[in-house]
C-alpha positions as CSV (number, residue, x, y, z in Angstrom):
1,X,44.9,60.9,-7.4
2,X,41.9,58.8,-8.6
3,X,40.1,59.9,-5.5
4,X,40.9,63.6,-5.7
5,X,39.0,63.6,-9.1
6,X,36.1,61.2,-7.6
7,X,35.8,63.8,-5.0
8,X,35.9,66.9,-7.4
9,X,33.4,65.0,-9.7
10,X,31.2,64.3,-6.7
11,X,30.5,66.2,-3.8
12,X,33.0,69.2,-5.4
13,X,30.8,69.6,-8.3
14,X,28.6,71.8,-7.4
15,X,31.2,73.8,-5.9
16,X,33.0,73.7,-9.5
17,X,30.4,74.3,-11.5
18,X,28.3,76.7,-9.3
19,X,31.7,78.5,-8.6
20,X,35.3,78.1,-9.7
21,X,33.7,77.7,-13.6
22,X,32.1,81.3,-13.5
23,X,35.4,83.0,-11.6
24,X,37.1,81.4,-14.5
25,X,35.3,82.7,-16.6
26,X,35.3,86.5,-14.9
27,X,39.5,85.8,-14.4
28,X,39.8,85.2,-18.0
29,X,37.7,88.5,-18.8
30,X,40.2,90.2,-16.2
31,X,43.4,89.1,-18.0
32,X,42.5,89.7,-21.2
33,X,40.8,93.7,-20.8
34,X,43.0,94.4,-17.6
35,X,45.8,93.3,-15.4
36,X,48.2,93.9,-18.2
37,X,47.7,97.6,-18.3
38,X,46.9,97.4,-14.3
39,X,49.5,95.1,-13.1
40,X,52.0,95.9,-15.4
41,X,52.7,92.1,-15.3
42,X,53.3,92.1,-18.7
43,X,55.3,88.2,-18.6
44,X,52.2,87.0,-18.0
45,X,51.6,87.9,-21.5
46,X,54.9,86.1,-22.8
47,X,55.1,83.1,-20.5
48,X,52.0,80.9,-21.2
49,X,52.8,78.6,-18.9
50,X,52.6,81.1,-15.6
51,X,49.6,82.7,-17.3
52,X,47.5,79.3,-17.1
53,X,48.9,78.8,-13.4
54,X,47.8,82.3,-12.4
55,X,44.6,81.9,-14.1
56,X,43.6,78.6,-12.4
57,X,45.2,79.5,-8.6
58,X,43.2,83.1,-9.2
59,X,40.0,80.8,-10.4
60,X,40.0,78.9,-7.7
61,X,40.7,80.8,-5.1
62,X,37.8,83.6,-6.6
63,X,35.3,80.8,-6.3
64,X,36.2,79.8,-3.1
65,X,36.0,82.8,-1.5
66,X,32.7,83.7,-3.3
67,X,31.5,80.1,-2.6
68,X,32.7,80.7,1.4
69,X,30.9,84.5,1.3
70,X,27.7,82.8,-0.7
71,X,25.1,83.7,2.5
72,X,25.4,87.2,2.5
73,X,26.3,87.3,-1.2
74,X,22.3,85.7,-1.4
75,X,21.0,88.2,0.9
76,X,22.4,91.2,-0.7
77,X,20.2,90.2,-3.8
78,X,17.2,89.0,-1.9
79,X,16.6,91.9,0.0
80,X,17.8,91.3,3.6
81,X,21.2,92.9,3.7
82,X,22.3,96.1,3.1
83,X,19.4,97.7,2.0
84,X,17.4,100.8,3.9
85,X,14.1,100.0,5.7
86,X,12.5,102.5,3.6
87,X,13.9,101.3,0.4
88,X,13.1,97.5,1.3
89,X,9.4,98.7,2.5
90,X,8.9,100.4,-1.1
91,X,10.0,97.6,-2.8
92,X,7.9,95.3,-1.0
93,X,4.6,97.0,-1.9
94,X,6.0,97.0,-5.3
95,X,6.0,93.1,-5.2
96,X,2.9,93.4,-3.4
97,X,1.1,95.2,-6.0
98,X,2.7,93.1,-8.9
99,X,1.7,89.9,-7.3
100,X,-1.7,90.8,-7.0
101,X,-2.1,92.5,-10.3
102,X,-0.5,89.1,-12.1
103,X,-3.3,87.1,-9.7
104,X,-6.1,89.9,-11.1
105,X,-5.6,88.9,-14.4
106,X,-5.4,85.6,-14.3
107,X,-8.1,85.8,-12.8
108,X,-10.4,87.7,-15.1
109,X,-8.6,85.8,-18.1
110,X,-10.4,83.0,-16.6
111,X,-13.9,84.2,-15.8
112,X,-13.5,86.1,-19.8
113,X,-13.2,82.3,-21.0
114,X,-15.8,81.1,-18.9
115,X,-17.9,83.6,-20.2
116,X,-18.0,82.7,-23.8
117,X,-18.2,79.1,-22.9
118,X,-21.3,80.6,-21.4
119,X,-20.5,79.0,-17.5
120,X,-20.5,81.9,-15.4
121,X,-22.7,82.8,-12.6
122,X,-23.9,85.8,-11.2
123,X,-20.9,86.2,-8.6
124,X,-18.7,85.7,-11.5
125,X,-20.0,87.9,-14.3
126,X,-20.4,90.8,-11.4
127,X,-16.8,90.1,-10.4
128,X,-15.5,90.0,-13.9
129,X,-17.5,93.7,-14.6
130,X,-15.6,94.9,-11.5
131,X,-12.2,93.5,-13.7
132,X,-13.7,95.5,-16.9
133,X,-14.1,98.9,-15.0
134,X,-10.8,98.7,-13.2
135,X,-8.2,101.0,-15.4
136,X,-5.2,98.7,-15.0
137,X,-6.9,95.4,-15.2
138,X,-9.0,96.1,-18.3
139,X,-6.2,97.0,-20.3
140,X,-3.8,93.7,-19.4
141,X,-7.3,92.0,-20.1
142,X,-7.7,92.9,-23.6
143,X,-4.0,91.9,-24.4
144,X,-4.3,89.1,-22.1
145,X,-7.2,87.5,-24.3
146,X,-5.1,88.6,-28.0
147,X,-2.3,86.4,-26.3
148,X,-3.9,83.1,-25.9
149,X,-3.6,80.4,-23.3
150,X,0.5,80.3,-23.9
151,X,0.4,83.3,-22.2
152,X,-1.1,82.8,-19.5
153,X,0.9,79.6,-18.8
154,X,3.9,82.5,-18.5
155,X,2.0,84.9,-16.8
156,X,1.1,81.6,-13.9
157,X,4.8,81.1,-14.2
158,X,5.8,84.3,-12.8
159,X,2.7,84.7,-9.9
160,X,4.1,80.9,-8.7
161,X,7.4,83.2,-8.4
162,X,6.1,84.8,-5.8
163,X,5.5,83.4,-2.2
164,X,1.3,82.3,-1.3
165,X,1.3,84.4,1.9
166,X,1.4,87.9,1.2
167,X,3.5,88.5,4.6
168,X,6.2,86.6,3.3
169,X,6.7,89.2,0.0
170,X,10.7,89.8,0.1
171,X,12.1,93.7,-1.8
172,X,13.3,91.4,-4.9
173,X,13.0,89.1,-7.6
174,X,15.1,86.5,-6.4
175,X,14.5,87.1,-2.8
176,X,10.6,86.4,-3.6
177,X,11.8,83.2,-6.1
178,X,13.6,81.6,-3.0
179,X,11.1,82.9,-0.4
180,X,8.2,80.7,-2.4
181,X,9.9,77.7,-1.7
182,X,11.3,78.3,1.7
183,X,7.7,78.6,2.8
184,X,6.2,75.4,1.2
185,X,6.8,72.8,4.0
186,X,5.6,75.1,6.3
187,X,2.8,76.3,4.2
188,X,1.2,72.8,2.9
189,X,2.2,70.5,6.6
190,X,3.9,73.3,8.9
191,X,7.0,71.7,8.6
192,X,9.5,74.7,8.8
193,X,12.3,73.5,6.0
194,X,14.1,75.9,7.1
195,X,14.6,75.1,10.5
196,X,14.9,71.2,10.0
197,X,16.9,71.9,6.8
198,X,20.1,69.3,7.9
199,X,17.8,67.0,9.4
200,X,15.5,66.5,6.3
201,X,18.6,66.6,4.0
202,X,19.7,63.8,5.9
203,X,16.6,61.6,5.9
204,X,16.1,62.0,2.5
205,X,16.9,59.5,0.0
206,X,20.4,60.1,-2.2
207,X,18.4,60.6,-5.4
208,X,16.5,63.3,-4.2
209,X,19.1,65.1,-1.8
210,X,21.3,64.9,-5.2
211,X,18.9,66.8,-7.1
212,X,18.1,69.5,-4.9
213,X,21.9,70.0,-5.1
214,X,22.4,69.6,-8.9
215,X,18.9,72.6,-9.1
216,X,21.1,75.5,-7.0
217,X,24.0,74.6,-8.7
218,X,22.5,76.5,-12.2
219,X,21.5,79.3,-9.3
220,X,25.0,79.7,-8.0
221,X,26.4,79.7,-11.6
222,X,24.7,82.8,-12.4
223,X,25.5,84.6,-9.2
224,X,29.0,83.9,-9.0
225,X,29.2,85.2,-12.6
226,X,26.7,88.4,-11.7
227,X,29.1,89.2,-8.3
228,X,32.7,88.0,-10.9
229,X,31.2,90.8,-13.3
230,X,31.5,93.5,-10.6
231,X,34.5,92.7,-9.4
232,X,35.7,92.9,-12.7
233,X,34.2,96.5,-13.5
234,X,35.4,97.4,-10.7
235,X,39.3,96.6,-11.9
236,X,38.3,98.0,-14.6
237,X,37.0,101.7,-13.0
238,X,40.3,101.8,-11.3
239,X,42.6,100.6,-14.0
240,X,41.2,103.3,-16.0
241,X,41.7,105.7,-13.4
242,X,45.3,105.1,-13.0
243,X,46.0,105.6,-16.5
244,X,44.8,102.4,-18.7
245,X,47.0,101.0,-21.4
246,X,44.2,100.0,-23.8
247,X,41.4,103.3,-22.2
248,X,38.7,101.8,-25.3
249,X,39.0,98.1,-24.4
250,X,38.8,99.1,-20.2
251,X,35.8,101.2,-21.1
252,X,34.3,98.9,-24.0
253,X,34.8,96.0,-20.8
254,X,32.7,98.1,-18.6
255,X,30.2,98.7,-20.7
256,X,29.7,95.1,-21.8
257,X,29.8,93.6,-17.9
258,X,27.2,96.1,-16.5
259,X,24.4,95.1,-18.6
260,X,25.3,91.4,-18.3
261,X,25.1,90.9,-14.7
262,X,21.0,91.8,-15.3
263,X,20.8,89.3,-17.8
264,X,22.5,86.9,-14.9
265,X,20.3,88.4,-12.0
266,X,17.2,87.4,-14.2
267,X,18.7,84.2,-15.7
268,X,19.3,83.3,-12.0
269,X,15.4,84.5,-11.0
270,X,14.4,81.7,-13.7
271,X,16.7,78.9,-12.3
272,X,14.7,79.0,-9.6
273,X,11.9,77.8,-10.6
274,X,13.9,73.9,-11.2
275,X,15.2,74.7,-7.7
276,X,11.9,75.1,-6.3
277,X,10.5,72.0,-7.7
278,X,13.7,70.0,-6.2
279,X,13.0,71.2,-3.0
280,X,9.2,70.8,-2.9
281,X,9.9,67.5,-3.4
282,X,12.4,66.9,-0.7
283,X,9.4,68.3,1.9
284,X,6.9,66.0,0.0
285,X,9.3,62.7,-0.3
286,X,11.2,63.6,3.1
287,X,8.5,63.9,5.8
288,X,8.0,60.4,6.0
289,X,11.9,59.4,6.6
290,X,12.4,62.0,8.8
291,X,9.6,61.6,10.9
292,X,11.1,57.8,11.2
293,X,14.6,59.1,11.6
294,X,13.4,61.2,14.4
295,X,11.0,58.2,16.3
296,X,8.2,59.8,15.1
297,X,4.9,58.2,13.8
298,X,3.3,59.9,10.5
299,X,-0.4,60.8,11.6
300,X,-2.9,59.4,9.0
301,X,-4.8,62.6,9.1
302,X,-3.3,66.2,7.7
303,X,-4.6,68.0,10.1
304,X,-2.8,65.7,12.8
305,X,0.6,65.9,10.5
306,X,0.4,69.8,10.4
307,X,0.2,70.0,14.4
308,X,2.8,67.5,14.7
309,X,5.4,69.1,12.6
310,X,4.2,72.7,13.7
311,X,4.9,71.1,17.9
312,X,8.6,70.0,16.5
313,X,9.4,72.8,14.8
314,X,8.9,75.2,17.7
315,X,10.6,72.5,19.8
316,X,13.7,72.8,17.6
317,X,14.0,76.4,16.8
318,X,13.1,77.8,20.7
319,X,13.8,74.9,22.7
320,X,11.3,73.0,25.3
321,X,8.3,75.1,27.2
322,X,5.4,73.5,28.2
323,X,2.9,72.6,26.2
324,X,5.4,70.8,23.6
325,X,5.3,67.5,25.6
326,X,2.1,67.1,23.1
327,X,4.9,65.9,20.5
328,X,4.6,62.4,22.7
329,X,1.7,61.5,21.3
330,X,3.5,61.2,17.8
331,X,6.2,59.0,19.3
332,X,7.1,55.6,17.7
333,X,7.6,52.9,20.0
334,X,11.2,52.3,20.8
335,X,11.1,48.9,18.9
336,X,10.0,50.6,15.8
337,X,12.6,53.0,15.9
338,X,15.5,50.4,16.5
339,X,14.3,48.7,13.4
340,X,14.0,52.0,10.9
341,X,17.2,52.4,8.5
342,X,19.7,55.2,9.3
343,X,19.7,58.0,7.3
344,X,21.6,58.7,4.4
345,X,24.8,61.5,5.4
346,X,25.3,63.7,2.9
347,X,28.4,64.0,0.9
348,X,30.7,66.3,1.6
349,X,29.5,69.9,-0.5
350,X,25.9,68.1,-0.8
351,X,22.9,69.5,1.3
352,X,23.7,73.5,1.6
353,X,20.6,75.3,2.9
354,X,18.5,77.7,1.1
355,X,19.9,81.3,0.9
């Protein structure tokens, strides 16, 4: 028994807590505004003891299946399932054009402050009057400045939401928030993350694999309760189409779910950001154990470390052609790798790659 709990605590947390928690949560919600009236199950309501059985067996089993579904689940929010090409292409411009209107006026909130500190050079001033005629940019400006420096701390907050490359721009919020830090390793040493994922979650040290964990979990929380709120509304829609018992509490349900899974979709868009910085740091603290783990030797330059990782990467992900033997010049000698510690393995629930 003790080590069912040690195992729920441990590597099960994140499936509790990013999971079973918010379908109890949406189960609870069902019980009270529906299944009596849809389910006619009305002992539920008189034995207590059933109803906290059904509760927790329906918990569980919601989160589990929501937990088991979680790919697509992400992908359906992101961007990348379901929608239409040309509704995903108009929503990508959309991004577009917000990222680079949040980068224009951070931009000419800084060359504004430079100019009454009285620093700006000709390039500058002429590029801040370009700012000052444009119609869109000139109003944020003037608000912008009224604002103060808080501001812009949020305004860099949401730009950094957004991936660097402009190629990478996904149809959503949260498909851009994930995308930003999908495309860091690669970005800043061409280490795909994405295609080493297992690999660097298993070179990493515990501390670090742990947090990137513990970041998603407040990520999964709010999507299990976003996709929980549907599922809900949707008992709800059909309950109240059959005939509900309590019509005003079905319908006063329904209109109180709706508007909460936006609040979730942007509460998750904000967890990101401590997701991001967890996984930034495995790419920064990982390469050099998984270049070990893997018999590889860290170049001392960045240039050589972006070629070496970039060779791998394609070496994974498509398999050996020539012109990838150039990885040998970046192998340890045997001895060396004999004498490196083995990895870390995960935990079982630890390590799950990025949606």
């Amino acid at each position: 028994m003790t080590g069912i709990f040690q195992s729920a605590l441990g590597g099960g947390r994140a499936l509790l807590v990013g999971w079973v928690l918010p379908s109890l949560i949406n189960v609870l919600i069902l019980g009270f505004a529906v299944v009596p009236g849809l389910s006619r199950f009305d002992a539920l309501g008189a034995q207590a003891a059933r109803s906290v059985i059904f509760g927790l067996v329906a918990s569980a089993v919601l989160g589990l299946v929501l937990a088991a579904l979680q790919t697509p689940l992400y992908r359906v929010l992101e961007g990348y399932l379901g929608w239409p090409n040309w509704l995903a292409r108009v929503r990508r411009r959309r991004h577009l054009a917000r990222k680079h209107l949040l980068r224009n006026r951070l931009d000419a909130a800084s060359l504004a402050g430079r100019e009454r500190a009285g620093h700006l050079t000709d390039d500058e001033r002429a590029a801040l009057k370009a700012f000052r005629a444009h119609p869109v940019i000139s109003r944020h400006l003037a608000r912008d400045l009224r604002k103060g420096p808080v501001w812009f701390a949020v305004l860099d907050e949401r730009l950094h939401r957004y991936p660097l490359d402009d190629g990478q721009v996904a149809p959503t919020r949260l498909g851009n928030a994930i995308r930003r830090f999908e495309e860091y390793g690669y970005d800043r040493y061409r280490l795909d993350s994405q295609v080493l994922w297992f690999e660097l979650n298993a070179a990493v040290p515990e501390p670090v694999r742990k947090q990137t964990d513990e970041a998603r979990m407040s990520v999964d929380f709010f999507i299990c309760l976003l996709y929980g709120h549907l599922v809900v509304a949707g008992a709800a829609a059909i309950d109240l189409a059959m005939g509900a018992a309590r019509p005003w509490l079905v319908v006063a349900t329904m209109a109180g779910l709706l508007p909460l899974t936006v609040i979730w979709y942007r509460l998750a868009v904000v967890a990101t950001d401590e997701w991001a910085g967890a996984v930034r740091a495995m790419v920064n603290l990982g390469r050099q154990p998984l270049a070990t783990a893997l018999a590889l030797t860290l170049p001392r330059t960045l240039d050589e470390e972006r070629a070496m990782w970039r060779v791998l990467g394609e070496l994974v992900s498509s398999g050996f052609r020539p012109g990838l033997d150039a990885l040998d010049a970046y192998r340890a000698d045997p001895g060396d790798a004999e004498d490196a510690p083995a990895p870390t393995p995960p935990a079982a629930g630890e390590g799950s790659q990025p949606a």
